[in-house]
C-alpha positions, 0 to 999 in steps of 0.5 A: 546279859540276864533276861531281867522280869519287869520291875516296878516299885510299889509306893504304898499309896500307888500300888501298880496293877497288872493288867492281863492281856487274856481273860475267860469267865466261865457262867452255868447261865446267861446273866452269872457273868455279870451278877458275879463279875460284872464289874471286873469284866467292865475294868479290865476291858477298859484296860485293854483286856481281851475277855471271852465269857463261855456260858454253858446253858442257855438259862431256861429257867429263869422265870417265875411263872410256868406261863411265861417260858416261851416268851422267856426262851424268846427274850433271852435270844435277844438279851444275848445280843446285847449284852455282848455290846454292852459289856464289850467281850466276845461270847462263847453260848455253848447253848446246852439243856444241861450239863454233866461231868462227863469226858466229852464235856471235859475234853471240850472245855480243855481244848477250848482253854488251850485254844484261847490260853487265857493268861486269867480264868474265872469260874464258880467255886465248886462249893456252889449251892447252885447244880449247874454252877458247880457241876461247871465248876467241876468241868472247869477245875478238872479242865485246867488241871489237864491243860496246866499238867498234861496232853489228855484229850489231843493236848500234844504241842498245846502245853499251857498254863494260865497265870492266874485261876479264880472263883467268882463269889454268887448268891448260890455261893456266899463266900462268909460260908466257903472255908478260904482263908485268901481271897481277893477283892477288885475294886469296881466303884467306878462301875458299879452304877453301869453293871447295874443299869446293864443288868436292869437293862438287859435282863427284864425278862427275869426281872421277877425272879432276880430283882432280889439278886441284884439287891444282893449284888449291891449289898455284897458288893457294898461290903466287899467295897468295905473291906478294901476301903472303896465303894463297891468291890468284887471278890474272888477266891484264887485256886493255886493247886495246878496253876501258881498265882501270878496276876493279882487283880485288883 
């Protein structure tokens, strides 16, 4: 008998959703997971998902007023810890200065996809206006490339390749201005009002420099929410150059 794939039949107004059994997001600072994928990460961990966020620095920048820095530093220890309690993943804090494309980093970030083996990944889009967002990108784009196409950097015995890759849209990287012509949208209404009290919650100690963030976080969402005919949706561009699409969020 002929292994079969699962079959369900989409009626056009009950679409199924495939739900991943492995998620990681990839953030340049603490507080880009959720400003750019809070939602998703909020859903897809009510399904059943089992989401690691990797964040690379540890976001030192984040203040408005050079006077502020330590207390800063401070702050976003504690911060840390509870985010992980409210948006229920496990946190990977690389807790570096800075980072640069650079074979160390890439061989590290290759490994850490083949020990993980998200089924999902997201990450910036690699036209982010933002340094470190798309120097991340970059690590993270030339990282799937090896784990999806070869054994660079001790990959012997640890083939893998993800079943879905996505870049997540952010205030340094407004998609009306990325040249896509697919992207897809996760319909996050029934989340919206939590990411947002999270991240009020949360991230006080930035509260000067991402108050106009979170206005834009509301306002794009608003608009993506539009474009699928729901409240407040998310949006994400997929890359398919080494890794076929074969989970559609939503």
């Amino acid at each position: 008998m002929t292994d079969l794939p699962n079959i369900v039949r989409a009626k056009p107004d009950n679409i199924p959703l495939v739900v991943p059994e492995s998620m990681m997001i990839f953030c340049g600072h603490p507080d880009d997971e959720l400003i750019s994928a809070g939602g998703t990460i909020l859903k897809y961990s009510e399904l059943g998902t089992n989401i690691t966020t990797v964040v690379a620095t540890s976001g030192l920048g984040g203040y408005a007023k050079a006077s502020e820095k330590k207390k800063i530093a401070e702050m976003r220890a504690k911060e840390f810890e509870l985010v992980t309690k409210y948006l229920k993943c496990d946190f990977i804090e690389m807790k570096y200065e800075e980072i640069t494309v650079t074979r160390p980093l890439i061989s590290k970030f290759t490994n850490l996809i083949r020990k993980h083996q998200p089924q999902v990944i997201l990450f910036p889009h690699p036209t982010d206006v933002h340094r470190t967002h798309r120097k991340l990108a970059k690590i993270v784009r030339e990282a799937i490339y090896h784990t999806a196409t070869g054994r660079a950097y001790g990959g012997f015995g640890k083939d893998f390749m993800p079943s879905a890759v996505y870049c997540y849209e952010s205030p340094s990287c407004k998609f009306q201005y990325v040249d896509a012509n697919v992207f897809i949208t996760v319909d996050i209404s029934q989340y919206w009002e939590k990411k947002q009290k999270i991240f009020q919650k949360i991230y006080a100690s930035q509260i000067e420099v991402l108050d106009r963030v979170l206005e834009w976080a509301k306002d794009t969402a608003t608009i993506r929410g539009n474009e699928i005919n729901c409240d407040y949706g998310e949006a994400f561009i997929p890359l398919t150059e080494y890794v076929p699409l074969k989970i559609l969020l939503g």
